[in-house]
C-alpha positions as a Markdown table, in Angstrom:
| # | Residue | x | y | z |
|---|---|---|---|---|
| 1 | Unk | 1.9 | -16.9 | 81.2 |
| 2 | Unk | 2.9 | -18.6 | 77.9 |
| 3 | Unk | -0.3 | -17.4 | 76.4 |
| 4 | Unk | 0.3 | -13.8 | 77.4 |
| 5 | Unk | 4.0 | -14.4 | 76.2 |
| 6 | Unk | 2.8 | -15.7 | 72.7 |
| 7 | Unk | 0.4 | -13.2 | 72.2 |
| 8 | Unk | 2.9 | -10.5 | 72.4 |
| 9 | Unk | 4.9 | -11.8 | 70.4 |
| 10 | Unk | 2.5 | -12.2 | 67.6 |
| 11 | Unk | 1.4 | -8.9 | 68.0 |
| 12 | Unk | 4.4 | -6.7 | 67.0 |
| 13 | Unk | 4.8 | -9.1 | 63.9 |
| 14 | Unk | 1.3 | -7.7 | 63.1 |
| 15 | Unk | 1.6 | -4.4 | 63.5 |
| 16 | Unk | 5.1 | -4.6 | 61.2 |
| 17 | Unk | 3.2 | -6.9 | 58.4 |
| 18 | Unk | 0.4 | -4.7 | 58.3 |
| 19 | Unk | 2.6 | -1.5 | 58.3 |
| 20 | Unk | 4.8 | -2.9 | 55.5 |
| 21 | Unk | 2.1 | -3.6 | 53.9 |
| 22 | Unk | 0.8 | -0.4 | 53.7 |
| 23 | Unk | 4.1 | 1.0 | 52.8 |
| 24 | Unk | 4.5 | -1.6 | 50.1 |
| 25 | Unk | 1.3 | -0.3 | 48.6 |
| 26 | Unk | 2.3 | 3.4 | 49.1 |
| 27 | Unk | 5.5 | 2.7 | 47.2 |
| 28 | Unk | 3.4 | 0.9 | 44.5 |
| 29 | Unk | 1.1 | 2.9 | 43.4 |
| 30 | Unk | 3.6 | 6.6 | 44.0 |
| 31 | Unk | 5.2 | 4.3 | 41.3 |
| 32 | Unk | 2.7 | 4.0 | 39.5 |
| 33 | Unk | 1.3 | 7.2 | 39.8 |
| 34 | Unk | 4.7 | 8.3 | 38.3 |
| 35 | Unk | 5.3 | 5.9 | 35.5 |
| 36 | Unk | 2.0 | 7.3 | 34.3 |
| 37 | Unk | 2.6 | 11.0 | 34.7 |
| 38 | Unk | 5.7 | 10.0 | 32.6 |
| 39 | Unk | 4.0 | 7.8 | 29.6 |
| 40 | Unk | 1.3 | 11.3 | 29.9 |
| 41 | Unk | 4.2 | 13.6 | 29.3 |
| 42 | Unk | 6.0 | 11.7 | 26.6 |
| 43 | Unk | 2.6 | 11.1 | 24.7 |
| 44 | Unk | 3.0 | 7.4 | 24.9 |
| 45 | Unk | -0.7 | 7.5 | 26.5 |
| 46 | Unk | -3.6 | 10.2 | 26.6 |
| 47 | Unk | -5.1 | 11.9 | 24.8 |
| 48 | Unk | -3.1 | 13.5 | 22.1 |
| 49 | Unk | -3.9 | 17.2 | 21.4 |
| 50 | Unk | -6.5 | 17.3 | 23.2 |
| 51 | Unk | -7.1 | 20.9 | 23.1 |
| 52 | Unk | -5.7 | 21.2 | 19.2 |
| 53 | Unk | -8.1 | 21.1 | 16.6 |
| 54 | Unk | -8.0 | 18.8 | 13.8 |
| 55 | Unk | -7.5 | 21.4 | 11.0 |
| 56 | Unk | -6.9 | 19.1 | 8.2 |
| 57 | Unk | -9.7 | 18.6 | 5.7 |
| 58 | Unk | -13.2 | 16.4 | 6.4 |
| 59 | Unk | -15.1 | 13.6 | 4.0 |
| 60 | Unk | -18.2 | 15.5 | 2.8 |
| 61 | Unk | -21.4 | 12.9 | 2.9 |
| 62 | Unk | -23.5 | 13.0 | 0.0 |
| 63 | Unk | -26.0 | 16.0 | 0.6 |
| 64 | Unk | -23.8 | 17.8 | 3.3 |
| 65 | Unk | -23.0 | 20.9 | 2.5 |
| 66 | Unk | -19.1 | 21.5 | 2.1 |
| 67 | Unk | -18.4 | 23.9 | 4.6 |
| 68 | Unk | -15.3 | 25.2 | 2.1 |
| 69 | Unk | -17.3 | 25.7 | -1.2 |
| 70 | Unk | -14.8 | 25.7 | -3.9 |
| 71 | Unk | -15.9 | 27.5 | -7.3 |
| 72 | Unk | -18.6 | 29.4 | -8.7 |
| 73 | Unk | -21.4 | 28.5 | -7.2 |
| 74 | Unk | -24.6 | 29.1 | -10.0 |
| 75 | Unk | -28.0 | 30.5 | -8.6 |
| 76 | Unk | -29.8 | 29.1 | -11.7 |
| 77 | Unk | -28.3 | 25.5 | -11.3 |
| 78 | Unk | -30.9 | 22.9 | -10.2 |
| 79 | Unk | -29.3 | 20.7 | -7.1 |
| 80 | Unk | -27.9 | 18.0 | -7.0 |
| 81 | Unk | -29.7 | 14.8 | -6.4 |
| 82 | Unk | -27.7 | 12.3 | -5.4 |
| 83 | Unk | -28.4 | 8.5 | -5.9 |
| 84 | Unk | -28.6 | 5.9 | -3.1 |
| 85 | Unk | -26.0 | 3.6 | -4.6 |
| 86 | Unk | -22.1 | 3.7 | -4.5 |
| 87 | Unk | -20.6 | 5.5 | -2.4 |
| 88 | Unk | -21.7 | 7.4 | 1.2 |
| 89 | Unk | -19.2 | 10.5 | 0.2 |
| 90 | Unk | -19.7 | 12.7 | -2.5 |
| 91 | Unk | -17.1 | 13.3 | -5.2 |
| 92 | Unk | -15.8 | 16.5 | -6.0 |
| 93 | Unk | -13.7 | 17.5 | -9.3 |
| 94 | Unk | -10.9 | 19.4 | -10.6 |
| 95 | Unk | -10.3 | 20.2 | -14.0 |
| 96 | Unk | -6.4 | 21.0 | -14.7 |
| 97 | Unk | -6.3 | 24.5 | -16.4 |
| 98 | Unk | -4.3 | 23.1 | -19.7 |
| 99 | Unk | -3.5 | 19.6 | -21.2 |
| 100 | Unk | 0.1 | 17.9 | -20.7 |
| 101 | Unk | 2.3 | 17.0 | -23.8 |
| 102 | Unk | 5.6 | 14.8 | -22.4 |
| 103 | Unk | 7.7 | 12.9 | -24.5 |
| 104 | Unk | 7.8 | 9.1 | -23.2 |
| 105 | Unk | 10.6 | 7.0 | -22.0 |
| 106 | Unk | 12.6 | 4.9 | -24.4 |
| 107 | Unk | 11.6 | 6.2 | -27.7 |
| 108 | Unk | 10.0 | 8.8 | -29.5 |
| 109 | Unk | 6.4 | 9.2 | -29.0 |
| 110 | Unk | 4.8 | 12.0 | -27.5 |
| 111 | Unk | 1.6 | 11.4 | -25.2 |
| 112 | Unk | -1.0 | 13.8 | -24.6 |
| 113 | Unk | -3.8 | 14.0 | -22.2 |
| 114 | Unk | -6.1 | 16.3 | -19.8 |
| 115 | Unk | -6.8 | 15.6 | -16.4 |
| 116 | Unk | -9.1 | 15.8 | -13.4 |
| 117 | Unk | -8.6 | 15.0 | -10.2 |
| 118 | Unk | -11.0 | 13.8 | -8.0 |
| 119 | Unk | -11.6 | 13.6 | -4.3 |
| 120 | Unk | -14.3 | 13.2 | -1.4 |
| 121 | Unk | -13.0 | 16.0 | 1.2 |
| 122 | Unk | -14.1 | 19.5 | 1.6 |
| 123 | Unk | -13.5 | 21.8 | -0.4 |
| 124 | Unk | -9.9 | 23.2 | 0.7 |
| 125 | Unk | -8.6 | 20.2 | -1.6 |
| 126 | Unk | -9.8 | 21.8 | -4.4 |
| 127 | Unk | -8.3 | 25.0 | -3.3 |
| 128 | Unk | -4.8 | 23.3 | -3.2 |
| 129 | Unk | -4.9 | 21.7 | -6.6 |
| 130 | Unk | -5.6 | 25.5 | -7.5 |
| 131 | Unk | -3.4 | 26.8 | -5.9 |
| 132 | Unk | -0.3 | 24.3 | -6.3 |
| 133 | Unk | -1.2 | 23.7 | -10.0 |
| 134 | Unk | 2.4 | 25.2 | -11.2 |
| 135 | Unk | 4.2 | 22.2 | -8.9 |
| 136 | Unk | 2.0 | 19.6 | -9.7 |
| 137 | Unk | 1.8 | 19.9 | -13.3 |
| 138 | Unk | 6.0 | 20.0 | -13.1 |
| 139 | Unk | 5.4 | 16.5 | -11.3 |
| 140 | Unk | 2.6 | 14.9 | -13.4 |
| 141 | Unk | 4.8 | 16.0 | -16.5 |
| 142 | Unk | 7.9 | 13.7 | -15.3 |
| 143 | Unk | 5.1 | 10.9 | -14.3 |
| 144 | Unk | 4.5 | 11.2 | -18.0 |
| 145 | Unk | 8.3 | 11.6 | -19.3 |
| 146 | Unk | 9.2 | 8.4 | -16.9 |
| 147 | Unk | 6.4 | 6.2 | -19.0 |
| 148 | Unk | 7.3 | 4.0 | -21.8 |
| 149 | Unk | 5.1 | 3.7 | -24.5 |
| 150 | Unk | 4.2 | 0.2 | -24.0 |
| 151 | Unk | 3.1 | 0.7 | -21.1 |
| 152 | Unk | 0.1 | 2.7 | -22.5 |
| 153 | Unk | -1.3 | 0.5 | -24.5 |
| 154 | Unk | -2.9 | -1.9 | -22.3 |
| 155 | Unk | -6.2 | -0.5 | -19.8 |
| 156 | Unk | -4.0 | -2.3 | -17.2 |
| 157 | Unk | -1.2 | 0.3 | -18.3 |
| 158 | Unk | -3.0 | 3.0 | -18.4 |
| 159 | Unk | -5.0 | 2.3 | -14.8 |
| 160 | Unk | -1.3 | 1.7 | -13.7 |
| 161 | Unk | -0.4 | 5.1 | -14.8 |
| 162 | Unk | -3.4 | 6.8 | -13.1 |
| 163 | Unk | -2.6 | 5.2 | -10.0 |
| 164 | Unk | 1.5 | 7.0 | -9.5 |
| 165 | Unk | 0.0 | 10.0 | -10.8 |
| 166 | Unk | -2.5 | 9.8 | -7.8 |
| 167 | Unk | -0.1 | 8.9 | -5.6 |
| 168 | Unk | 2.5 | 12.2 | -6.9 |
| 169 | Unk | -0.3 | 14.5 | -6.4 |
| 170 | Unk | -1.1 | 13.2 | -3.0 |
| 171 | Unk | 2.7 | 13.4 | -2.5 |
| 172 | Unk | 3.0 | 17.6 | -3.8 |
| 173 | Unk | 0.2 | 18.4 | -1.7 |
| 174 | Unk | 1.3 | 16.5 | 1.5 |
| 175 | Unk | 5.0 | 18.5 | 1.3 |
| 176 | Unk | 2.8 | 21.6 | 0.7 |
| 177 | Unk | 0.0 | 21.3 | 2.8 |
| 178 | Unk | 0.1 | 18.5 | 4.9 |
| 179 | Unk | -2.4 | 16.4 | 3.4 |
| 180 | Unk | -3.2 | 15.0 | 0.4 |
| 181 | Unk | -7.2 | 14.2 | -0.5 |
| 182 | Unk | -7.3 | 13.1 | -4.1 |
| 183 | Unk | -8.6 | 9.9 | -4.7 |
| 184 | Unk | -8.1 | 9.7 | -8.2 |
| 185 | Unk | -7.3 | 10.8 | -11.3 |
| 186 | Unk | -9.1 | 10.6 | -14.3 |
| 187 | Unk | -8.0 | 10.9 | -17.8 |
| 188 | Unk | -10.2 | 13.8 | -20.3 |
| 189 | Unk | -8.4 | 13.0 | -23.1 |
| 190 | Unk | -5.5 | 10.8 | -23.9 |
| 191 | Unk | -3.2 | 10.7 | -26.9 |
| 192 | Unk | -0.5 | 8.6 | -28.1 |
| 193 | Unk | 1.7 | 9.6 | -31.6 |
């Protein structure tokens, strides 16, 4: 009789392990389940935007077409023939429309250059430099008006200054557009007096 006694008194400790077992693994993963849902809905995980489109401009590879062509494009030009060293994206240019003249800081010289900018994305880059020329020249003028003089004397200087001048394009057409592009800019002509 003490076996039969023992036995049933083993077994209802079973059946209440296993069943709070199962409940404590119910309880874990509805938690679970719901911290997830959670981190989903407060985009903390998942996959953002996954039914947006990225609508901000691509890298074009050297020989790609750029799906945003930018300018005339000339029927009697030869193509291109791009070279297998440097870089895997090709580089795209913009001429600005007129030269800057800007009195420097600190003294009274005057400086005077052209400029290009370059950049590696499709075309629509181009199109913003166009089309935000006003703005950006009113930016690259106070680059040039917030210079001093010494400062362009050096290549160091001058590197220095194409560098913030990058940097305010990329800013105009960021506040503007939402994205910048230009890798750099290049100086056409530059005068100091």
């Amino acid at each position: 009789m003490s076996k039969d006694k023992a036995s049933k008194d083993t077994e209802p400790e079973k059946k209440g392990g296993k069943l709070k077992l199962m409940l404590s693994a119910l309880l874990l993963l509805g938690a679970g389940g719901g911290g997830t849902y959670a981190a989903i809905a407060a985009g903390v995980i998942g996959v953002q935007g996954a039914g947006e489109e990225d609508n901000n401009p691509k890298l074009v590879l050297k020989g790609d077409a750029d799906p945003y062509q930018f300018g005339e494009v000339k029927k009697d030009k030869a193509p291109i023939v791009y070279g297998v060293g440097g870089g895997k994206y090709r580089t795209a240019y913009y001429d600005f429309s007129d030269g800057f003249t800007s009195n420097l800081k600190g003294g009274i010289s005057l400086v005077q250059v052209t400029l290009a900018a370059s950049t590696h994305y499709d075309g629509r880059v181009l199109m913003w430099l166009e089309e935000h020329e006003t703005a950006l020249r009113s930016r690259i003028l106070a680059e040039l008006a917030a210079t001093d003089e010494a400062d362009l004397t050096s290549v160091n200087g001058k590197e220095e200054l194409q560098k913030r001048l990058t940097a305010a394009l990329n800013e105009v057409l960021e506040e503007r557009e939402g994205f910048g592009g230009v890798n750099n800019v290049y100086f056409r002509s530059f005068i100091v007096q």
